[in-house]
RODRENNU-387993 format. One record per residue (C-alpha): residue in three letters; x, y, z. Coordinates in steps of 0.05 Angstrom, whole numbers, padded with zeros to 5 digits, always signed. Layout:
// residues N
ALAXYZ/...
This chain:
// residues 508
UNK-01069+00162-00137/UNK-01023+00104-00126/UNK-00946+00130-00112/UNK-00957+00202-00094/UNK-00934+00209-00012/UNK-00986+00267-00017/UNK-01058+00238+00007/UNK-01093+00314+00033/UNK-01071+00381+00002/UNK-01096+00456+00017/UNK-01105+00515-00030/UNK-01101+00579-00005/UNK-01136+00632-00053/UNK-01191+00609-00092/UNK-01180+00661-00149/UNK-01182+00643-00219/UNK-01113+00603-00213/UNK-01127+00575-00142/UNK-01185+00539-00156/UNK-01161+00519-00217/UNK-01100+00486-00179/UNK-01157+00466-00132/UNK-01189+00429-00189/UNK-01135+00387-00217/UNK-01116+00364-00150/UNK-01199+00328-00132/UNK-01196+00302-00217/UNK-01126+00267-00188/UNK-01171+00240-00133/UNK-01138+00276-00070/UNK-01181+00309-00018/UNK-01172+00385-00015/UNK-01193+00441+00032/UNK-01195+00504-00005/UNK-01189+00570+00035/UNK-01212+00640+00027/UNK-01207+00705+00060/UNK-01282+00715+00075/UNK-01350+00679+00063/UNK-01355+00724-00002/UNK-01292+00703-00033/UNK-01303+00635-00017/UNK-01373+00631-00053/UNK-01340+00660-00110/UNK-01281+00611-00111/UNK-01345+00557-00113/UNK-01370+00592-00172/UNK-01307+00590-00207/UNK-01297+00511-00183/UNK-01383+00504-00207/UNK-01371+00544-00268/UNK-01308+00507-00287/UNK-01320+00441-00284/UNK-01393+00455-00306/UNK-01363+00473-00379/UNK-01325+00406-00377/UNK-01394+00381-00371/UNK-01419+00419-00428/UNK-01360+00406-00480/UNK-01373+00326-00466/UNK-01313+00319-00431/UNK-01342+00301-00355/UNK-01401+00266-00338/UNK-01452+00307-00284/UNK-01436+00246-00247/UNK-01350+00264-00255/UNK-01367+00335-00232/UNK-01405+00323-00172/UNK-01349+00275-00147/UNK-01297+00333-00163/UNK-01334+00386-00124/UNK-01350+00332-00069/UNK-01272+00323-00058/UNK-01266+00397-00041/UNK-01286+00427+00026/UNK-01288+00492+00032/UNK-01275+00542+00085/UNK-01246+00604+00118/UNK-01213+00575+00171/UNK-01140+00564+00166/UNK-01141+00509+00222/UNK-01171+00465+00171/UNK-01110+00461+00141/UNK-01075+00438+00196/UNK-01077+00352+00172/UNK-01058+00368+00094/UNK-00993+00341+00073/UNK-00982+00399+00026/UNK-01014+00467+00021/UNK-01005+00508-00041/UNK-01015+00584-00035/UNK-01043+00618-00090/UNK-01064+00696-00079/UNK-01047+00756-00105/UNK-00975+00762-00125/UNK-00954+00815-00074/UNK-00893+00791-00024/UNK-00929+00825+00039/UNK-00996+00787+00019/UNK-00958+00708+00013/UNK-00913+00724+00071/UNK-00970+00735+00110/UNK-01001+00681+00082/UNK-00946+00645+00103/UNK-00938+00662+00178/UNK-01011+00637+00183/UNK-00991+00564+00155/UNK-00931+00552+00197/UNK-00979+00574+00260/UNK-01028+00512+00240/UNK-00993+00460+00195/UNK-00959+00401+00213/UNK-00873+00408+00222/UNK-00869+00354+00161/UNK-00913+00394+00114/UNK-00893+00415+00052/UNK-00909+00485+00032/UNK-00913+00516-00036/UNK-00931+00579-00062/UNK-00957+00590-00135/UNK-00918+00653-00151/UNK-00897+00670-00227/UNK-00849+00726-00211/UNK-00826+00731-00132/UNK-00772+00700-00109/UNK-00788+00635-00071/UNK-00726+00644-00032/UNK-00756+00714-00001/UNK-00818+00672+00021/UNK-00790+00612+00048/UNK-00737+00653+00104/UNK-00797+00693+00121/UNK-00816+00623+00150/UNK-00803+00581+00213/UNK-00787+00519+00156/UNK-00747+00542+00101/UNK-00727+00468+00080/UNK-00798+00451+00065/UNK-00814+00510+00016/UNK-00824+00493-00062/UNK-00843+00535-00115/UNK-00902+00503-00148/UNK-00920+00547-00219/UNK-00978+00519-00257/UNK-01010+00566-00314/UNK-01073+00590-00324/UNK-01122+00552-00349/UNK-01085+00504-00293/UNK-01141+00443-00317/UNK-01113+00450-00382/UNK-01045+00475-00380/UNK-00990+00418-00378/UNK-00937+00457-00344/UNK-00915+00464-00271/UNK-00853+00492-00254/UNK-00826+00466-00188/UNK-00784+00523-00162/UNK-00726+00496-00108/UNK-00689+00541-00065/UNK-00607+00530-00046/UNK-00650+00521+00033/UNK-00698+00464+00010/UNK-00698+00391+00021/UNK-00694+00345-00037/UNK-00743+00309-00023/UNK-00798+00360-00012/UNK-00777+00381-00095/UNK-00784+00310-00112/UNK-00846+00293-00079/UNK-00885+00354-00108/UNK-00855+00344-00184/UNK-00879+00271-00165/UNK-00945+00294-00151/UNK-00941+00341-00216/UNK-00939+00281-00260/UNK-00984+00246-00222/UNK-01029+00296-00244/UNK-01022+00293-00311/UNK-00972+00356-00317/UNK-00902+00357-00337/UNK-00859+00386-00288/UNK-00798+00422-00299/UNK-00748+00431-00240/UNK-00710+00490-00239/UNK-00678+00541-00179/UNK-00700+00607-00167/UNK-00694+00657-00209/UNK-00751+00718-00225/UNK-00795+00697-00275/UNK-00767+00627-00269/UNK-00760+00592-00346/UNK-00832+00608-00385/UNK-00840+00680-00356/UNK-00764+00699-00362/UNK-00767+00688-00440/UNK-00847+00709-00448/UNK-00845+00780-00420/UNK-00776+00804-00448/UNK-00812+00789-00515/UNK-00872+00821-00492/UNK-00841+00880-00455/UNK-00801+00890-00525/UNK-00866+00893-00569/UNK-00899+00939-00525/UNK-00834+00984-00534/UNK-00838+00971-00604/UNK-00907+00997-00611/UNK-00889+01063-00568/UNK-00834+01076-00607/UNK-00882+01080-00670/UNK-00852+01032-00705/UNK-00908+00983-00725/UNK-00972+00985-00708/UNK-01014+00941-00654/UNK-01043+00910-00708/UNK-00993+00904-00754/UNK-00953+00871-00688/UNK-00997+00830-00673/UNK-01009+00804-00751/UNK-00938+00796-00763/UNK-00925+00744-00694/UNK-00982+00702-00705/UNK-00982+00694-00782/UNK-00904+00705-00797/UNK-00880+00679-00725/UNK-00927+00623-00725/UNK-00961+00634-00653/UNK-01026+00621-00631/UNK-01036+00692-00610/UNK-01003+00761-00625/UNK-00969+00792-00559/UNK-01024+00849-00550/UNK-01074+00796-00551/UNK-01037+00757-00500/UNK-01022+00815-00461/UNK-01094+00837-00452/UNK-01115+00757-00426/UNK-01061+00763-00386/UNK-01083+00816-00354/UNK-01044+00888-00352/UNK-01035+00887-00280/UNK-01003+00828-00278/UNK-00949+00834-00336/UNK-00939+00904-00292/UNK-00918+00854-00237/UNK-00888+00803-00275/UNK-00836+00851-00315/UNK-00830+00894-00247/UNK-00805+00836-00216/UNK-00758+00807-00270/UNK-00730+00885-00277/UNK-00717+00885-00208/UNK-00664+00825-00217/UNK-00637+00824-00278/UNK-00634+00901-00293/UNK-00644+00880-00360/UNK-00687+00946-00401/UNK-00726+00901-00443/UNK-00756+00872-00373/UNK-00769+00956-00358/UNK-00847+00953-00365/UNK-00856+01012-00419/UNK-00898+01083-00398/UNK-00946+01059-00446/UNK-00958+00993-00407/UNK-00957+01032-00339/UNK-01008+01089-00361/UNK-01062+01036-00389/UNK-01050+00998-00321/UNK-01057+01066-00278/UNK-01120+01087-00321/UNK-01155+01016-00303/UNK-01144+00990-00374/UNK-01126+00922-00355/UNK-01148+00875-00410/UNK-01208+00832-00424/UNK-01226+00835-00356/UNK-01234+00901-00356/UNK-01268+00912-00423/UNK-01203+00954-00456/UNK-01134+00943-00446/UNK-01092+00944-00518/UNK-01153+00924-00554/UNK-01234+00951-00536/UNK-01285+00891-00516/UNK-01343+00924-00504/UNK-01360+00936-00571/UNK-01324+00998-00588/UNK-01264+00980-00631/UNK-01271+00987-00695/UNK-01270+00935-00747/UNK-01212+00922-00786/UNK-01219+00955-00860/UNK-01227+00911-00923/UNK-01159+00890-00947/UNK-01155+00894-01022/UNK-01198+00852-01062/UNK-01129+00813-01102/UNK-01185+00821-01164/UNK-01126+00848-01206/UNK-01064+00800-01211/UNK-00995+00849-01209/UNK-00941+00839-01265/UNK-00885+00818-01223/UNK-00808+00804-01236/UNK-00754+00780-01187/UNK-00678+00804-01214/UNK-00611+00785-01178/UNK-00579+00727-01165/UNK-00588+00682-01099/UNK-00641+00639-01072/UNK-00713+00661-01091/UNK-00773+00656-01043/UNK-00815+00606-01074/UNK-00876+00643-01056/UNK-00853+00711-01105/UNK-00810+00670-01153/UNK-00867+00626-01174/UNK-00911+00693-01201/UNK-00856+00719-01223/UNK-00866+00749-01298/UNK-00835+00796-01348/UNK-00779+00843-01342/UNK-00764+00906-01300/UNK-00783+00955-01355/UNK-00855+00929-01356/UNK-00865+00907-01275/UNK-00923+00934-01234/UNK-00878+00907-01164/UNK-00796+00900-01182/UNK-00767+00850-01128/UNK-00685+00867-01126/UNK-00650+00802-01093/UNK-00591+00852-01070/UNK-00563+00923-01081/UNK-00531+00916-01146/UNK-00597+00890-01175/UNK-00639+00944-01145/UNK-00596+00989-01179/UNK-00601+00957-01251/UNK-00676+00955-01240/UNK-00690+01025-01225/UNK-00652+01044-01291/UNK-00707+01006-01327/UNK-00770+00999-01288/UNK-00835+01041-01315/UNK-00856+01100-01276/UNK-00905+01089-01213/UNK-00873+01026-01205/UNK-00856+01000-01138/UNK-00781+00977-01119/UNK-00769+00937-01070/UNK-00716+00894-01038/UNK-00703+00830-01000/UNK-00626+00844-00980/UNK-00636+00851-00905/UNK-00556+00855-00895/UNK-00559+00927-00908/UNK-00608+00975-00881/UNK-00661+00993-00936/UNK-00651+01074-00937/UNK-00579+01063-00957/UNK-00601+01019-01012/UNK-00655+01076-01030/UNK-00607+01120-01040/UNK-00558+01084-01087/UNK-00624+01064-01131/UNK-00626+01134-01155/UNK-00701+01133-01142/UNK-00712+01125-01063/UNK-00781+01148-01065/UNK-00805+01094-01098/UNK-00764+01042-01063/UNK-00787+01000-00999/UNK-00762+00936-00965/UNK-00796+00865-00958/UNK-00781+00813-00914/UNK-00815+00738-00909/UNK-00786+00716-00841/UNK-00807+00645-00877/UNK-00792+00632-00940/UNK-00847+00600-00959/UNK-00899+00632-00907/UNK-00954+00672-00912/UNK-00924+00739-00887/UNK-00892+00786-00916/UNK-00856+00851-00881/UNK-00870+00925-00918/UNK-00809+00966-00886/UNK-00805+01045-00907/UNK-00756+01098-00906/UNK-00762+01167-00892/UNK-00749+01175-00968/UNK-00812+01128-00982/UNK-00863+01173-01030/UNK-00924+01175-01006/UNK-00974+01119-01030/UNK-00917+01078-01045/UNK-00927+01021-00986/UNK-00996+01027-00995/UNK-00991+00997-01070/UNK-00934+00951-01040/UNK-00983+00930-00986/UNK-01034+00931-01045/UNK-00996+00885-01092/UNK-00970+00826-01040/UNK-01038+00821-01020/UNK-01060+00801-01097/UNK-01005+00752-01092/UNK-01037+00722-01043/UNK-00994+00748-00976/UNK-01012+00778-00917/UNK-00974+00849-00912/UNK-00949+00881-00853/UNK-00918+00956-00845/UNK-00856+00978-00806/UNK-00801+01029-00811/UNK-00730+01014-00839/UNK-00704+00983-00778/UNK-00666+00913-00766/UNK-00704+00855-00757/UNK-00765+00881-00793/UNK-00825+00871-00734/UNK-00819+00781-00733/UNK-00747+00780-00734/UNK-00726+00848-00688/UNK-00781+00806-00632/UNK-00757+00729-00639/UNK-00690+00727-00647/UNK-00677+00767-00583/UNK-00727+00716-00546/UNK-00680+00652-00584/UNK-00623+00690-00544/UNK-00651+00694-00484/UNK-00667+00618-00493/UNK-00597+00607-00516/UNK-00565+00648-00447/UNK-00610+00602-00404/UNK-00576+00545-00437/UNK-00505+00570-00434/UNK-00518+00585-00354/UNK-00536+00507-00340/UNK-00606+00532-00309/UNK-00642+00492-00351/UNK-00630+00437-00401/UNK-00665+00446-00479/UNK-00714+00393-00473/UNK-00740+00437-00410/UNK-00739+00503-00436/UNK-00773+00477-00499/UNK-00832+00449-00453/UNK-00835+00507-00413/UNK-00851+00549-00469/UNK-00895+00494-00511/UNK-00926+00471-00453/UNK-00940+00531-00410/UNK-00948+00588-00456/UNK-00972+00540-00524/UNK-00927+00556-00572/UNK-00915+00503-00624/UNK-00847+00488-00622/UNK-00797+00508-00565/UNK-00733+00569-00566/UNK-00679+00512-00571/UNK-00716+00482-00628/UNK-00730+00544-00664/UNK-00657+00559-00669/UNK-00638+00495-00696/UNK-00694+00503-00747/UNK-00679+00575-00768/UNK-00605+00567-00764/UNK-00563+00585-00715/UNK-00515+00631-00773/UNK-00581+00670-00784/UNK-00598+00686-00704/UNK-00524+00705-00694/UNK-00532+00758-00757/UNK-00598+00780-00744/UNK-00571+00807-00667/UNK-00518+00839-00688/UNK-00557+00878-00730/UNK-00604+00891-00671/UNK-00547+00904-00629/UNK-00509+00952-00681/UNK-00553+00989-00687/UNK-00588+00995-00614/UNK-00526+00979-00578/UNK-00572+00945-00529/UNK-00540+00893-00490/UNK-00595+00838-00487/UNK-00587+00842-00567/UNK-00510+00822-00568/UNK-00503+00742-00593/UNK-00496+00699-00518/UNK-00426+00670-00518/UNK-00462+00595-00525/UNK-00502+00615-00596/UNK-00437+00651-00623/UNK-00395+00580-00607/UNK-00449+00548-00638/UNK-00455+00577-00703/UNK-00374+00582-00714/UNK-00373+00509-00710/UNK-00430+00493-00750/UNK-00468+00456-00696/UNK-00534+00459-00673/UNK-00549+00471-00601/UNK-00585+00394-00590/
């Protein structure tokens, strides 16, 4: 690999991760020595390197001939000596700080005094590891994500103690690779984590406060969010255990409560529910979770009428038919018109509005009819989702035939209680300001914070972007909502989104 100043590199930990790291380093061409604990862990670190490139082989996309040249550039062992010519060494275990420190003491025993040493860590502060050291200068953080063959993110992780160069020459090698790197300084959870788990740790509150359901959670991020999985999902690949870690180690900096890892999140962990790997975590894979029911069949088409004035979701005004007095599903644009329409509408008919600037009990209320009245929300206006939101006033059966009804219309219906935000909104918006704080700080620029979440957790358009595109008026209203009414502090609009929005800029 022509311009790379790295010619021999170790990997310590031949988990999952390490010999994936292991992997993309021999498909660069480098040689690598790969080191385990004991002769056990290092046969399975060969199965994992066999396995690995073995589907690559299968899927079309390496010849036997690629793979055996791959393998070939990785010797493996259990000696820590052999590590002693590599340029770079990259440690990859378990993410405890007693384990890598350790880890640690044993390479500045047998490496070279030029070596540049990196450790893999997603949570713990690189600073912590590289003063444990007898070279502080030459420590990088060096975060690549799991599948790390596929994955095109590394984070390289500098300290206020290390050289320049050493950063350069492994973001060097990062792109070398293949990867994009991102250069950023130490912080817990670094860019892609930092904004990931405060939206996961929030969802998993979400769900212990009762209200949505997993499902319904789960439903409403991937369909009305537009990512590729919902956060349960994720959580269980993930791994329990290690969003235990992850969030632990955030917490423990930034004292922030949506980093607090929920009792829900710790009993599953302390009960061995860890995920897929485990069989159960959020969701059951050994066979024992039930199938979803049958939604409704949409065989009979609703009578449907939108009333109020403003702008009209294409998706409900373009079935819109009829008049209030003869609607099976009354849409109300605002208060006023939720009012009118429950002076008129037929009995057994289902109110419902799309004013989100109000809370939808108070609404209720002034309808004269609050049992029949719910809210909806389509966090896009032309998307495929649409929030159900009831009140404690809500008469029973009346989201079901709201669920009932969107679903003929051809939407996918969610369920949550009258609370701000809905489920998509209450979950990305706080994420967007997160994002937005990051920003403001100067620890990263857009263009990296929008790779570091496209690019290392695969969602299809980054934070910084996602404001722009929602509008930066409609994030600022949304959290101040959230923040009214929890009077959480990670909810309050960061000074940069507020300055943002008054002038009518976006933030690129």
């Amino acid at each position: 690999m022509s311009g790379v100043s790295f010619s021999k590199v170790g990997v310590v930990g031949l988990g999952t991760m390490g010999a994936g790291i292991a992997e993309v380093l021999a498909r660069g061409e480098l040689a690598v020595v790969g080191i385990e604990v004991n002769p056990e862990a290092l046969e399975r670190g060969r199965g994992h390197l066999e396995k690995s490139t073995g589907r690559a082989v299968k899927r079309g996309r390496l010849t036997e001939e690629g793979q055996r040249a791959i393998l070939d550039r990785i010797a493996l062992s259990t000696d820590f000596a052999d590590l002693a010519d590599c340029d770079l060494v990259i440690e990859a275990v378990p993410e405890r700080l007693d384990l890598k420190r350790g880890v640690f003491a044993q390479l500045d025993r047998v490496c070279r005094p030029d070596a540049v040493l990196a450790t893999n860590t997603s949570s713990l502060s690189v600073t912590e590891i590289a003063v444990s050291t007898n070279r502080p200068t030459k420590i990088v953080g060096v975060h690549f994500f799991n599948p790390a063959p596929v994955m095109k993110l590394v984070e390289v992780i500098r300290t206020v103690l290390t050289e320049p160069e050493a950063v350069t020459r492994v973001a060097d090698l990062a792109a070398a690779l293949g990867k994009t790197p991102v250069t950023i300084g130490d912080r817990a959870g670094f860019v892609a984590n930092r904004l990931l788990f405060g939206y996961l740790g929030q969802a998993v509150t979400m769900l212990e406060s009762g209200h949505a359901t997993r499902d319904d959670i789960d439903t409403a991020m991937r369909t009305g969010g537009g990512l590729p999985m919902g956060p349960f999902t994720l959580m269980d690949l993930i791994g329990l255990d290690t969003c235990l870690e992850v969030l632990e180690a955030i917490h423990a900096e930034t004292r922030d409560r949506r980093h607090a890892p929920s009792p829900l999140l710790r009993e599953l962990v302390a009960a061995g529910l860890l995920g897929r790997k485990t069989g159960r975590g959020f969701y059951a894979y050994d066979g024992s979770e039930p199938e979803a029911p049958a939604g409704p069949s949409g065989a009979v088409q609703p009578v449907l009428c939108v009333t109020g004035d403003g702008p009209r979701p294409a998706r409900l005004a373009d079935a819109a038919t009829g008049d209030p007095a003869t609607c099976d599903l009354v849409i109300a644009l605002d208060e006023k018109a939720l009012a009118e329409a429950a002076a008129v509408a037929k009995p057994g008919a289902v109110l419902a509005t799309l004013d989100t600037s109000r809370r939808v009990i108070g609404q209720a209320v002034a309808s004269g009819r609050p049992a029949d009245v719910v809210g909806l929300h389509l966090p896009e206006a032309d998307g495929e989702l649409v929030e159900v939101a009831t009140t404690v006033l809500t008469g029973e059966g009346v989201a079901d035939k709201a669920v009932a009804l969107a679903a003929a219309l051809g939407l996918t219906a969610v369920r949550c209680r009258d609370r701000a935000g809905y489920i998509v909104d209450a979950l990305r918006f706080p994420y967007l300001n997160d994002a937005a704080a990051m920003l403001g700080a100067g620890y990263a620029d857009a263009d990296a914070i929008d790779a570091a979440m496209r690019l290392g957790c695969g969602y299809p358009t980054g934070p910084i972007a996602d404001l722009d595109r929602l509008g930066l008026d409609r994030a600022v209203t949304v959290l101040r909502a959230l923040y009214d009414e929890s009077r959480e502090p990670a909810f309050s609009p960061t000074p940069l989104l507020e300055e943002h929005a008054t002038a009518g800029r976006t933030l690129r």
